[in-house]
mmCIF file of the C-alpha atoms, coordinates in Angstrom:
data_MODEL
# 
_entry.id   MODEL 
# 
loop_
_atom_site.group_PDB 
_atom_site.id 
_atom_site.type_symbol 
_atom_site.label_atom_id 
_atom_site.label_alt_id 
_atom_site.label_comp_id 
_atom_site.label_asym_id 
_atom_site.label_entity_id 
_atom_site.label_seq_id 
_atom_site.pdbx_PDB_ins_code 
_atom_site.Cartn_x 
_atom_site.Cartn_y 
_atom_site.Cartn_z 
_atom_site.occupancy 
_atom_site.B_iso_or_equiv 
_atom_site.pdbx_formal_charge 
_atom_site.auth_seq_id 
_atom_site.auth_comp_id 
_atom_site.auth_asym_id 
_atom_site.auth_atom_id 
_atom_site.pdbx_PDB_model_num 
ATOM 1   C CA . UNK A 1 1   ? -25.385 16.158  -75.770  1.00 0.00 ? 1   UNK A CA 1 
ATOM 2   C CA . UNK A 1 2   ? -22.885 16.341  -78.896  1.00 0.00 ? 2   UNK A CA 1 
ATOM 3   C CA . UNK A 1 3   ? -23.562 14.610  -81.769  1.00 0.00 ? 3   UNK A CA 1 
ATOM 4   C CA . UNK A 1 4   ? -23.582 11.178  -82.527  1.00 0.00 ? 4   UNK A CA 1 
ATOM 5   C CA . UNK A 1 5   ? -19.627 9.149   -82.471  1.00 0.00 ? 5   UNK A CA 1 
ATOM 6   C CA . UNK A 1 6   ? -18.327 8.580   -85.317  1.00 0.00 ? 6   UNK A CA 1 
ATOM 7   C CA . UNK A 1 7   ? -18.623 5.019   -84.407  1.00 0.00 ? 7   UNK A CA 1 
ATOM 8   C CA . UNK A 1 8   ? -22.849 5.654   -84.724  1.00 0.00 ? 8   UNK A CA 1 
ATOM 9   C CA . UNK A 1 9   ? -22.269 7.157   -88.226  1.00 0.00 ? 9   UNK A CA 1 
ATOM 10  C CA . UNK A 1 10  ? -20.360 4.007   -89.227  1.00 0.00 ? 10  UNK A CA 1 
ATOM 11  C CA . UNK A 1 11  ? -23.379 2.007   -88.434  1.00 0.00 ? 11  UNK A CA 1 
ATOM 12  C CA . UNK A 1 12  ? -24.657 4.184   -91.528  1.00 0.00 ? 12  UNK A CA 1 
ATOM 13  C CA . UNK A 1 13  ? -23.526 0.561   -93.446  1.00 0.00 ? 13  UNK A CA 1 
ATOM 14  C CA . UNK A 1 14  ? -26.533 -0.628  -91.430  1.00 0.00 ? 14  UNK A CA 1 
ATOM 15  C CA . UNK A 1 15  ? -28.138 2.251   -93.159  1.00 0.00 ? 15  UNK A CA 1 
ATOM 16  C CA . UNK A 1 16  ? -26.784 1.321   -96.210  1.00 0.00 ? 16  UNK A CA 1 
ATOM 17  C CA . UNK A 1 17  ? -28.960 -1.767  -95.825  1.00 0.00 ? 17  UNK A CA 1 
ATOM 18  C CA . UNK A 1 18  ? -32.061 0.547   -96.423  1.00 0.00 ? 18  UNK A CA 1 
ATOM 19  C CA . UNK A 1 19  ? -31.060 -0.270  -99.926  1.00 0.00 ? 19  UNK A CA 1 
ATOM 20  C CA . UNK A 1 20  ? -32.703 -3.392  -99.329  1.00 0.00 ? 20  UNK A CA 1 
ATOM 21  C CA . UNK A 1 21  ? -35.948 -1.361  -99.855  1.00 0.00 ? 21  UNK A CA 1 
ATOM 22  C CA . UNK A 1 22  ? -34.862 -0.359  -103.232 1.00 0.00 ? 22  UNK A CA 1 
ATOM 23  C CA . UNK A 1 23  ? -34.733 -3.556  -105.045 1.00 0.00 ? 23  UNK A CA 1 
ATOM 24  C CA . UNK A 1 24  ? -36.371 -7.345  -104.861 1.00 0.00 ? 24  UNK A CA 1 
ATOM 25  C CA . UNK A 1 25  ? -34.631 -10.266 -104.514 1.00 0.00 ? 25  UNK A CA 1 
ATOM 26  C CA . UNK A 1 26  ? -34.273 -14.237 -104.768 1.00 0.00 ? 26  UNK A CA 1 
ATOM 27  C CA . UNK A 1 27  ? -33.897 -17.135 -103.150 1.00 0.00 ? 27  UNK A CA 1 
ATOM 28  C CA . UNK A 1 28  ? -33.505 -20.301 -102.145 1.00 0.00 ? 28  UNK A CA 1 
ATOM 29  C CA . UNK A 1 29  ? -36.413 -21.455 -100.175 1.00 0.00 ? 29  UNK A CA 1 
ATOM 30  C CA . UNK A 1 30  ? -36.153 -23.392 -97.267  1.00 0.00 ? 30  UNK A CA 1 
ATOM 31  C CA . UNK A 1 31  ? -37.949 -25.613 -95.147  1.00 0.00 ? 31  UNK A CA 1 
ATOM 32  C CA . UNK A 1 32  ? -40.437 -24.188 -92.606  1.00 0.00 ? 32  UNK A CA 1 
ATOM 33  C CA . UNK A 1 33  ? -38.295 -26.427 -90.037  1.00 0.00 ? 33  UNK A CA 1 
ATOM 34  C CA . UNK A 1 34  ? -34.516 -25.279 -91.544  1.00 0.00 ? 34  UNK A CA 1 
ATOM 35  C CA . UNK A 1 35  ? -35.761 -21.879 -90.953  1.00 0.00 ? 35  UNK A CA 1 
ATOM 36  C CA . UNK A 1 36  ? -37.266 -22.493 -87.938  1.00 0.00 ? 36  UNK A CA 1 
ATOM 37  C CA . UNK A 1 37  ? -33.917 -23.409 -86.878  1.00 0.00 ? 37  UNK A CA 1 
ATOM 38  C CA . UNK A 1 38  ? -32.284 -20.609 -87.835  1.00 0.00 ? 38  UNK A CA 1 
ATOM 39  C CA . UNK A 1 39  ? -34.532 -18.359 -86.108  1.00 0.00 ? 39  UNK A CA 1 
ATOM 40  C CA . UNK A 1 40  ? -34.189 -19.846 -83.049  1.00 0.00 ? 40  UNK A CA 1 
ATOM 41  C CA . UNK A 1 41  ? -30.785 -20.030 -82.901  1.00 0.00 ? 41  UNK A CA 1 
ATOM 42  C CA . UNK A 1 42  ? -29.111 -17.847 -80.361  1.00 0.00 ? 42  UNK A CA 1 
ATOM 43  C CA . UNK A 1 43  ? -28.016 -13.906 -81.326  1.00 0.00 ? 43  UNK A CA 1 
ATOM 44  C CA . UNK A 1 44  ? -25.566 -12.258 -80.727  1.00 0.00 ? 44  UNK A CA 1 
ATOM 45  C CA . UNK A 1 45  ? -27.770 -9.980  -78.090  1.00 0.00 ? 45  UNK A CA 1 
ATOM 46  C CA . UNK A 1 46  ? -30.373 -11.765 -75.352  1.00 0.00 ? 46  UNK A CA 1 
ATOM 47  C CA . UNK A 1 47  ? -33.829 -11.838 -76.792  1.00 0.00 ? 47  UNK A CA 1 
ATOM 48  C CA . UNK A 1 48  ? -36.239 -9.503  -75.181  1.00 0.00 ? 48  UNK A CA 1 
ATOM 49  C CA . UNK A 1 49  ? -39.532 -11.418 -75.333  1.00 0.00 ? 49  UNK A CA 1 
ATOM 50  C CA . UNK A 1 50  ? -42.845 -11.707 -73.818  1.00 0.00 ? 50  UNK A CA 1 
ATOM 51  C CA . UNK A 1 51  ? -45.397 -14.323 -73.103  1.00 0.00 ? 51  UNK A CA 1 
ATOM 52  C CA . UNK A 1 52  ? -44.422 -17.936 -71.938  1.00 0.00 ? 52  UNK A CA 1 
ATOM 53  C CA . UNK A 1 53  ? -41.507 -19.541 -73.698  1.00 0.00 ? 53  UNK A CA 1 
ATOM 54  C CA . UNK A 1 54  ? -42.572 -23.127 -74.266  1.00 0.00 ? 54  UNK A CA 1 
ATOM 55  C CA . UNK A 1 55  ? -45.584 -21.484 -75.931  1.00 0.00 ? 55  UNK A CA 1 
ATOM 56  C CA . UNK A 1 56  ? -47.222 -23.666 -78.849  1.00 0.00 ? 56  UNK A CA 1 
ATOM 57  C CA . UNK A 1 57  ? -46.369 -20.489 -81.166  1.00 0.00 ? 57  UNK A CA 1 
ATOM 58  C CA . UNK A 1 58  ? -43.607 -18.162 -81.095  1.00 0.00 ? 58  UNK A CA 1 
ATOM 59  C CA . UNK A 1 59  ? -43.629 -15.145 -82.775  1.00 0.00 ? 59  UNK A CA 1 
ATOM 60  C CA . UNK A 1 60  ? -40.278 -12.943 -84.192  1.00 0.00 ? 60  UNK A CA 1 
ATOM 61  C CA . UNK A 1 61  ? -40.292 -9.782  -84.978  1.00 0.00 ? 61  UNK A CA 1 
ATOM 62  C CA . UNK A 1 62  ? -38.099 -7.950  -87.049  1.00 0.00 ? 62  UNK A CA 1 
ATOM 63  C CA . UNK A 1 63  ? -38.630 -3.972  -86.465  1.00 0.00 ? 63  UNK A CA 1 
ATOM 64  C CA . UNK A 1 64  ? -36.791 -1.056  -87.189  1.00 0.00 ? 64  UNK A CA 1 
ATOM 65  C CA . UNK A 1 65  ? -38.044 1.828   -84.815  1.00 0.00 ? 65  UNK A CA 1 
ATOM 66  C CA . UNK A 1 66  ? -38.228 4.555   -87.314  1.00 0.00 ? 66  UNK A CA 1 
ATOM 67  C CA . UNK A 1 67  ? -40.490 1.984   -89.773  1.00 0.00 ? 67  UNK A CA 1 
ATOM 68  C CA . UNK A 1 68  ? -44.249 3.629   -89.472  1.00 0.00 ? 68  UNK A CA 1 
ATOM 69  C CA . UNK A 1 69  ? -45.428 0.082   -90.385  1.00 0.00 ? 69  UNK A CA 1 
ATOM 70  C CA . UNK A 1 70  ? -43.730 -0.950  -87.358  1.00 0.00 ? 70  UNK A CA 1 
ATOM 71  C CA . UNK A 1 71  ? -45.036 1.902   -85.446  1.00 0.00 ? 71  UNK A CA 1 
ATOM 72  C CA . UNK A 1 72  ? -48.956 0.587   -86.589  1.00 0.00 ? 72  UNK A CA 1 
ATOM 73  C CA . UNK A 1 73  ? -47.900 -2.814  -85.365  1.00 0.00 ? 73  UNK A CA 1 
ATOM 74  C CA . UNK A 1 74  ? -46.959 -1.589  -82.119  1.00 0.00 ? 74  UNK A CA 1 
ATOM 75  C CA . UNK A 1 75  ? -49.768 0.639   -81.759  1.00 0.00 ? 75  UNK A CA 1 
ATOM 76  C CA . UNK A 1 76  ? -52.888 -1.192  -83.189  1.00 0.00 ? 76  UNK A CA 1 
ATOM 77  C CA . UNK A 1 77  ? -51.995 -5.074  -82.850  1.00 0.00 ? 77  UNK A CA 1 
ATOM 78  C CA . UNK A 1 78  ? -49.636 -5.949  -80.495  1.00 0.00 ? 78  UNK A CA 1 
ATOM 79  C CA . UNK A 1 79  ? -52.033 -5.008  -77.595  1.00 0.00 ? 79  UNK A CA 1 
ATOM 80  C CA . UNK A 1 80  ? -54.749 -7.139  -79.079  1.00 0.00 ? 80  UNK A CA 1 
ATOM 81  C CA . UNK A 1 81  ? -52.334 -9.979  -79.972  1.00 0.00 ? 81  UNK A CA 1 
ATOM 82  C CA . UNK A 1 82  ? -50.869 -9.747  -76.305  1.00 0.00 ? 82  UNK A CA 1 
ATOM 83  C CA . UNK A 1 83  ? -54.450 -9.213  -74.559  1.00 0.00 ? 83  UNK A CA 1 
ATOM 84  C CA . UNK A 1 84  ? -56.015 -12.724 -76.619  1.00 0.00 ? 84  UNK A CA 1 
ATOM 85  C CA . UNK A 1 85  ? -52.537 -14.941 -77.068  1.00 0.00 ? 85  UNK A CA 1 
ATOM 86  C CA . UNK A 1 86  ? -49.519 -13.571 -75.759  1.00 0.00 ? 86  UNK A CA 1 
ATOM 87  C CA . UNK A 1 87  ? -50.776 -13.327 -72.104  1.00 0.00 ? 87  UNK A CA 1 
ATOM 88  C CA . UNK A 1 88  ? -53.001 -16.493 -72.532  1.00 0.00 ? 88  UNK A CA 1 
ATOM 89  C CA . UNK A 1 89  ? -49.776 -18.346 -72.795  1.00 0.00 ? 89  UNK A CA 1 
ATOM 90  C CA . UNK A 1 90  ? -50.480 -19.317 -76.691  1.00 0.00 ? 90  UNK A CA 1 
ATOM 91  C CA . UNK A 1 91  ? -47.534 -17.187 -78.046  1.00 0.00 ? 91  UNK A CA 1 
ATOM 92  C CA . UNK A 1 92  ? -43.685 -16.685 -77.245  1.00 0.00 ? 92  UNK A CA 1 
ATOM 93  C CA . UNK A 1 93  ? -43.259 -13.077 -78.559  1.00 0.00 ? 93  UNK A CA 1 
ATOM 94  C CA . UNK A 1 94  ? -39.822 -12.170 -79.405  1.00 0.00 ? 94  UNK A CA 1 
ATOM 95  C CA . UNK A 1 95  ? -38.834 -8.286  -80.697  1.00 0.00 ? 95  UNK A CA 1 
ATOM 96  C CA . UNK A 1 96  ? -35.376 -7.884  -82.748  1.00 0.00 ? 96  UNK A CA 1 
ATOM 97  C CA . UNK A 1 97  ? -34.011 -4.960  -83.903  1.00 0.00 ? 97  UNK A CA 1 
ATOM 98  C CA . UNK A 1 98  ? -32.981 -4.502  -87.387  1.00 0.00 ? 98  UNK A CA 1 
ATOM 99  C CA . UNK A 1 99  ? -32.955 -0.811  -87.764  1.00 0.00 ? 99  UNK A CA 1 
ATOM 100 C CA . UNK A 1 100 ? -32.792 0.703   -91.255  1.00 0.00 ? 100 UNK A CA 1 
ATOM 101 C CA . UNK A 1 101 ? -31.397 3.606   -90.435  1.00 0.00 ? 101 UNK A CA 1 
ATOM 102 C CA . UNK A 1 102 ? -28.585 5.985   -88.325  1.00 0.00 ? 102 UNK A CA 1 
ATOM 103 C CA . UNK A 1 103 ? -31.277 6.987   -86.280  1.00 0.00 ? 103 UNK A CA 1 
ATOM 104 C CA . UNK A 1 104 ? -33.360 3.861   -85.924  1.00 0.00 ? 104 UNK A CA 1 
ATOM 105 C CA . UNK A 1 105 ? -29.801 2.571   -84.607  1.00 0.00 ? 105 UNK A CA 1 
ATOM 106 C CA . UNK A 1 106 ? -29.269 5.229   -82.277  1.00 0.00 ? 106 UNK A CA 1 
ATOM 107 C CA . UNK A 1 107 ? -33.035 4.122   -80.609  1.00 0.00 ? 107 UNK A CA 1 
ATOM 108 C CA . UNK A 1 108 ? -32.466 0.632   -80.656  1.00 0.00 ? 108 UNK A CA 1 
ATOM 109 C CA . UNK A 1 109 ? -29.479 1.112   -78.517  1.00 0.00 ? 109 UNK A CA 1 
ATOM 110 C CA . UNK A 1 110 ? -31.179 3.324   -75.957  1.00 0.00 ? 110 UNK A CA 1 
ATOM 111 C CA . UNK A 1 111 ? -34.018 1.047   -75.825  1.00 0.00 ? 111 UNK A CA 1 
ATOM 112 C CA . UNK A 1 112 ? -31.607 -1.767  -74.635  1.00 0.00 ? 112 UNK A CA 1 
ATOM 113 C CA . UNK A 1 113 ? -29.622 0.512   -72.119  1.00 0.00 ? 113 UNK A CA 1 
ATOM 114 C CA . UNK A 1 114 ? -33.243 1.165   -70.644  1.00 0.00 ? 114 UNK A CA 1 
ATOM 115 C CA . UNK A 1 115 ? -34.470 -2.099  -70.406  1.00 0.00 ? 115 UNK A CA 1 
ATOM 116 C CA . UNK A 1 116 ? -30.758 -3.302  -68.767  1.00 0.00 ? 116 UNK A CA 1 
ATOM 117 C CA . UNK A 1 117 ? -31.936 -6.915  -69.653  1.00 0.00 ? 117 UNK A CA 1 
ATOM 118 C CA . UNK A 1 118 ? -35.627 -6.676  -68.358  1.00 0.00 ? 118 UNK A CA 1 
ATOM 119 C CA . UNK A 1 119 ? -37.769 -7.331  -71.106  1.00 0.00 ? 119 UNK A CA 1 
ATOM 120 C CA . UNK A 1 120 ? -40.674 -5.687  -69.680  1.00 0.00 ? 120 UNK A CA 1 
ATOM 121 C CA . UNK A 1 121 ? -38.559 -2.053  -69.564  1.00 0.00 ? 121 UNK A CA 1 
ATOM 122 C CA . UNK A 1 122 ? -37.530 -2.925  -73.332  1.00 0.00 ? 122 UNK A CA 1 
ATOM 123 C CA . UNK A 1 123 ? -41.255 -3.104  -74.766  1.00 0.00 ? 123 UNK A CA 1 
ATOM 124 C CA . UNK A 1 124 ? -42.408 -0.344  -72.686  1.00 0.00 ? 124 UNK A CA 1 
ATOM 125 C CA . UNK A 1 125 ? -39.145 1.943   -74.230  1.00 0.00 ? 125 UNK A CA 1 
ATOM 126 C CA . UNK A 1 126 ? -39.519 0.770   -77.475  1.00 0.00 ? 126 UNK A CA 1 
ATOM 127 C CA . UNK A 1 127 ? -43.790 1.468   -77.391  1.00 0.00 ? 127 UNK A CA 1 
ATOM 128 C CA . UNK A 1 128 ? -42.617 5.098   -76.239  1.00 0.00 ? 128 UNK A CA 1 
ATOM 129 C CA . UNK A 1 129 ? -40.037 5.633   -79.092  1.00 0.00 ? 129 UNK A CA 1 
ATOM 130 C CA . UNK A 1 130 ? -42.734 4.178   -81.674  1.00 0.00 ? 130 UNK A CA 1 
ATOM 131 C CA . UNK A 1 131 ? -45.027 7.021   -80.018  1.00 0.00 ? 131 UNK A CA 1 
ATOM 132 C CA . UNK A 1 132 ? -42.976 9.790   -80.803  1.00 0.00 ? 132 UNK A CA 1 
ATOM 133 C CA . UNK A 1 133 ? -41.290 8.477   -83.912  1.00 0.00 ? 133 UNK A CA 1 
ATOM 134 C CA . UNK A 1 134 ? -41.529 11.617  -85.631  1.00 0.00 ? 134 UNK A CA 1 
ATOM 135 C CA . UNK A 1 135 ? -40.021 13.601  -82.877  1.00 0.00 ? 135 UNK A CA 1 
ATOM 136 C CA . UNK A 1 136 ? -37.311 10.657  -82.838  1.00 0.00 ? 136 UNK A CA 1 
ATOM 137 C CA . UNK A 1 137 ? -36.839 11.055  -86.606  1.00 0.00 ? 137 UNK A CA 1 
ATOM 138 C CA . UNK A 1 138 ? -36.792 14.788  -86.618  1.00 0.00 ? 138 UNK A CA 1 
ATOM 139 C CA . UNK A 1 139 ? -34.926 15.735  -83.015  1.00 0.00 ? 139 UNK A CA 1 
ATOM 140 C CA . UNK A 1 140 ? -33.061 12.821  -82.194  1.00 0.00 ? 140 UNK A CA 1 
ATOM 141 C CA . UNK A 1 141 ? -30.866 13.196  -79.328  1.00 0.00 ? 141 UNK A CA 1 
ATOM 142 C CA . UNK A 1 142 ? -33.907 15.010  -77.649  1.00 0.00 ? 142 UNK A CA 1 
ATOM 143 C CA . UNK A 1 143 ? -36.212 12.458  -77.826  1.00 0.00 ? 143 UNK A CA 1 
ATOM 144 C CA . UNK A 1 144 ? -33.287 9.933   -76.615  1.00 0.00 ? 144 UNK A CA 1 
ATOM 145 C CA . UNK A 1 145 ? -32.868 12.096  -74.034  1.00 0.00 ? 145 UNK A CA 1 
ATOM 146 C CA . UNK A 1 146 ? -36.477 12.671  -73.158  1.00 0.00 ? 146 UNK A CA 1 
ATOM 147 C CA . UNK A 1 147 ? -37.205 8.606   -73.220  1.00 0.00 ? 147 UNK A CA 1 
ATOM 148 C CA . UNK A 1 148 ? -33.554 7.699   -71.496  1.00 0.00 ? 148 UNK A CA 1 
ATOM 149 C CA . UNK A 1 149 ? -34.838 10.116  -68.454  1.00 0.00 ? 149 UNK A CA 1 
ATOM 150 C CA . UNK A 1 150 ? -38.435 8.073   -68.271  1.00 0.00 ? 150 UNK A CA 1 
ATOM 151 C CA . UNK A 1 151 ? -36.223 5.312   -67.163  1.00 0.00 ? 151 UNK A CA 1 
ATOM 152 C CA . UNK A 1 152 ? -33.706 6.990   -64.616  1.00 0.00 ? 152 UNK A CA 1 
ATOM 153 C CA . UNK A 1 153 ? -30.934 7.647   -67.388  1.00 0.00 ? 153 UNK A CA 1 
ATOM 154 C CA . UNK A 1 154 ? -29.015 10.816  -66.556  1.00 0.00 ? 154 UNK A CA 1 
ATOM 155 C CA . UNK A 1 155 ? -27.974 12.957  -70.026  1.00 0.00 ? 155 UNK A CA 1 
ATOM 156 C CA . UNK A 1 156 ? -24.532 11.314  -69.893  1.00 0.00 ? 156 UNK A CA 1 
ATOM 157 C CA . UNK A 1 157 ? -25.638 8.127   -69.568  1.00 0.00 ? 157 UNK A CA 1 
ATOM 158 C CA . UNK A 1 158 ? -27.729 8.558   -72.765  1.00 0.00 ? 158 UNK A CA 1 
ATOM 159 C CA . UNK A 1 159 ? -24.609 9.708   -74.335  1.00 0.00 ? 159 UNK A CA 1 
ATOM 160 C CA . UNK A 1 160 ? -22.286 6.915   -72.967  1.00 0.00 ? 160 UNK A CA 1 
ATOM 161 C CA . UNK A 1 161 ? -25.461 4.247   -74.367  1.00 0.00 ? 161 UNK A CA 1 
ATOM 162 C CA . UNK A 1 162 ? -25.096 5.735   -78.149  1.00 0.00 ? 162 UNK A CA 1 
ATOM 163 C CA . UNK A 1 163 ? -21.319 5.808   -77.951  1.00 0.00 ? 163 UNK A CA 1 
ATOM 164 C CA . UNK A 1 164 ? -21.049 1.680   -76.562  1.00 0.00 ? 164 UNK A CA 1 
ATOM 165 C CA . UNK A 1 165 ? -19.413 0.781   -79.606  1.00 0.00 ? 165 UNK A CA 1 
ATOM 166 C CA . UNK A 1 166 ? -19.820 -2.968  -78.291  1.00 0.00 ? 166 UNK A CA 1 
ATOM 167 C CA . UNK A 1 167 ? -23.418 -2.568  -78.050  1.00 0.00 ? 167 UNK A CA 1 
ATOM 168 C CA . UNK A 1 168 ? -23.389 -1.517  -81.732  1.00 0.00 ? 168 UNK A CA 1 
ATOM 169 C CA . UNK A 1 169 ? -21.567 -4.191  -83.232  1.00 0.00 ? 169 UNK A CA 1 
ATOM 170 C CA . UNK A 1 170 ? -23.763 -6.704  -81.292  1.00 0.00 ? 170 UNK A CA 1 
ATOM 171 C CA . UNK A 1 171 ? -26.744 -5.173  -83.156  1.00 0.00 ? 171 UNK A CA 1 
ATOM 172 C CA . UNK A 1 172 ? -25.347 -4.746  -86.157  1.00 0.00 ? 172 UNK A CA 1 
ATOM 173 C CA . UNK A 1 173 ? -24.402 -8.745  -86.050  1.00 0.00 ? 173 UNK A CA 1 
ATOM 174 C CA . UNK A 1 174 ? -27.655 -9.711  -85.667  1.00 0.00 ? 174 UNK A CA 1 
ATOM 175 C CA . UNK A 1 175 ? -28.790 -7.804  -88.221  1.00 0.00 ? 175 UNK A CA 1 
ATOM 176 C CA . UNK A 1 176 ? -26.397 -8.996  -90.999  1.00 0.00 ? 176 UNK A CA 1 
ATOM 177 C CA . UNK A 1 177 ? -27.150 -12.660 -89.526  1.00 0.00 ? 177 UNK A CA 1 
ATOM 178 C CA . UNK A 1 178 ? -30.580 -12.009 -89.873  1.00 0.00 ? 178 UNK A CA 1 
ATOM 179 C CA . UNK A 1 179 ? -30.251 -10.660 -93.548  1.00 0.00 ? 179 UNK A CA 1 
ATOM 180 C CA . UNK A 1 180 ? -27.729 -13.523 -94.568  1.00 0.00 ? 180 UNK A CA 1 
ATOM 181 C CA . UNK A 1 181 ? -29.754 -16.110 -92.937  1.00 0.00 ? 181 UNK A CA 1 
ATOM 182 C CA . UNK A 1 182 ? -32.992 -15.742 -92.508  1.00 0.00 ? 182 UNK A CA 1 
ATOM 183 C CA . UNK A 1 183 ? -33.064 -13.292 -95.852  1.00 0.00 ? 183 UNK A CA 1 
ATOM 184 C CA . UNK A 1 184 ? -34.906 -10.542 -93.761  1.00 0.00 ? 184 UNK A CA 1 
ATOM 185 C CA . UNK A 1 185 ? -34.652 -7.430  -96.350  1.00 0.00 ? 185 UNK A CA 1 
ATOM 186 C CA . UNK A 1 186 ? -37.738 -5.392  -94.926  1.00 0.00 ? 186 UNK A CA 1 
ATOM 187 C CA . UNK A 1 187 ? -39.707 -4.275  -91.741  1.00 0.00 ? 187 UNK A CA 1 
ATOM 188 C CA . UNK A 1 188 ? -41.686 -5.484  -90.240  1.00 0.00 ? 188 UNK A CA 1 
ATOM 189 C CA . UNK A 1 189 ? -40.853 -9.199  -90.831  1.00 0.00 ? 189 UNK A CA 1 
ATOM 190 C CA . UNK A 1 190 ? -42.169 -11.832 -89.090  1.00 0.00 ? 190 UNK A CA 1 
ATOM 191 C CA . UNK A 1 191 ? -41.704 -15.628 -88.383  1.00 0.00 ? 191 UNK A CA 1 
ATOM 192 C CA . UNK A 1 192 ? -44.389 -17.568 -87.180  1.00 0.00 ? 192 UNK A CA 1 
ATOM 193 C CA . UNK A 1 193 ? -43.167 -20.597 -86.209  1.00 0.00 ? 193 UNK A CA 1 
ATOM 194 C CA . UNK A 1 194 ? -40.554 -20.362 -88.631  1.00 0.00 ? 194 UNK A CA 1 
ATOM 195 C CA . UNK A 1 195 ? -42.720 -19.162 -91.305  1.00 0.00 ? 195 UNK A CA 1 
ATOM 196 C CA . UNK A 1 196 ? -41.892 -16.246 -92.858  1.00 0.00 ? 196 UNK A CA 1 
ATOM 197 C CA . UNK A 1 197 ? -44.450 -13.274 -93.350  1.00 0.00 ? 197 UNK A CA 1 
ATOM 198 C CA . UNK A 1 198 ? -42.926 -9.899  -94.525  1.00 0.00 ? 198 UNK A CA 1 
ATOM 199 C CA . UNK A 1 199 ? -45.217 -6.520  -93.977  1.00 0.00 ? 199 UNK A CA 1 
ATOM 200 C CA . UNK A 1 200 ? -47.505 -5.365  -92.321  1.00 0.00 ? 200 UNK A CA 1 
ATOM 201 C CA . UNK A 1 201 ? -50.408 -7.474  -90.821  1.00 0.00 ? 201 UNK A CA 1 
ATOM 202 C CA . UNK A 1 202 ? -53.632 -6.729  -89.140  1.00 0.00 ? 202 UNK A CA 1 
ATOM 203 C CA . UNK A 1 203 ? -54.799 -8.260  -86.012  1.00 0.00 ? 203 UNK A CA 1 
ATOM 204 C CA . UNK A 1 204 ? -57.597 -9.938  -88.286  1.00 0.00 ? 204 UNK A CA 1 
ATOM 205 C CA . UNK A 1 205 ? -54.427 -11.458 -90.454  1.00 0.00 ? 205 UNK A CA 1 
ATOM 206 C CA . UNK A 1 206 ? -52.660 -12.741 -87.411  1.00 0.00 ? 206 UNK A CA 1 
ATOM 207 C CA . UNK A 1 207 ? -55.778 -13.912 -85.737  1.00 0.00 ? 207 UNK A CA 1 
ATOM 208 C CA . UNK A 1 208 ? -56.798 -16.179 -89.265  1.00 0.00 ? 208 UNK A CA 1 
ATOM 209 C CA . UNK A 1 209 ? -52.617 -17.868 -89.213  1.00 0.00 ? 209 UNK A CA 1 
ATOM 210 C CA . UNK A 1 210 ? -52.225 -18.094 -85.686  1.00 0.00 ? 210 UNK A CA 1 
ATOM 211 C CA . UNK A 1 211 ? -55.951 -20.360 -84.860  1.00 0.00 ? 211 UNK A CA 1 
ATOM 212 C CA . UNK A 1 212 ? -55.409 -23.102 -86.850  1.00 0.00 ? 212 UNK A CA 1 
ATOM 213 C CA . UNK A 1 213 ? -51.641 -23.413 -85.076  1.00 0.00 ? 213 UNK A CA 1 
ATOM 214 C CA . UNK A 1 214 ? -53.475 -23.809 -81.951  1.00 0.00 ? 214 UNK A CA 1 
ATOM 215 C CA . UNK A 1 215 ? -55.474 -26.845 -82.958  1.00 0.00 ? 215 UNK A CA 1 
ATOM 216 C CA . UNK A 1 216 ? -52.670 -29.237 -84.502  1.00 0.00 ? 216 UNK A CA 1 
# 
């Protein structure tokens, strides 16, 4: 496959908002319901979710797949969180991308192409791509390759996912919504029922915010 488009390289001003690493910043606080708004309002690309969606809780997650953090999430609690809420219908979990990086945008764009709007496909290419993150980090378009082919994706069709320049700007829309809005400047962050919790948590962490939800 030959390199990345020029078009991917542009999305390096996605990279550019790995800056937001760098330094801390302010603001306004809002309301747990004005943000809960604004998270559920509609993106730019269809949610890829799991778990019922009038659940009492609903979960969003904002992950860039070359974040380790991420990666530990994925890994160590999600299975846990989907095994005792997510398939007990007590959480609405809902995965957006906002990768860091050129390569964490390259992934999140193959991970949609996979999934071809079935949510199931998308959370089962992203676990994959978390799994060999520092293959994905270190030989790219392989790994793409290797992870497009695990769901019937020829070579070229890998290639024509990470050249859909329409795909890109979807992604990239979200994010900056996401960063402008909802002042998401980090992986993972994560809104629980509009709250906002940025970093890592363990399934212990969850477990203590997301009890007392159930009982109001």
């Amino acid at each position: 496959m030959p390199p990345y488009p020029r078009a991917l390289f542009a999305a390096l001003t996605l990279a550019s908002l790995s800056a937001f690493g760098a330094f801390s910043l302010s603001y306004p606080a809002l309301a747990d319901s004005a943000l809960a708004a604004l998270v559920a309002k509609p993106v730019s690309l269809p949610d890829m979710a799991l778990g019922r969606a009038n659940a009492p809780i609903t979960i969003v997650e904002y992950s860039s797949l070359t974040c380790p953090h991420c990666a530990d999430f994925a890994e160590n609690v999600l299975p846990m969180l989907q095994s005792k809420y997510i398939d007990t219908g007590k959480v609405h979990f809902v995965s957006r991308e906002f990768p860091l990086e050129i390569k964490a945008a390259g992934a999140s764009m193959l991970a949609r192409c996979a999934a071809n709007g079935d949510p199931q496909k998308y959370f089962d290419a992203t676990t994959m791509l978390f799994k060999q993150q520092q293959a994905l980090v270190e030989h790219t378009t392989d790994t793409l390759k290797e992870v497009g082919g695990k769901f019937g994706m020829s070579e070229e069709a890998v290639e024509a996912c990470v050249k859909d320049n329409a795909l890109l700007d979807k992604i990239k829309a979200d994010q900056d919504f996401a960063y402008d809005k909802l002042k998401v400047d980090a992986t993972p962050t994560f809104f629980i029922n509009g709250e906002r919790v940025k970093g890592s948590m363990s399934f212990e962490e969850f477990d203590k915010k997301l009890a007392p939800l159930l009982k109001r």
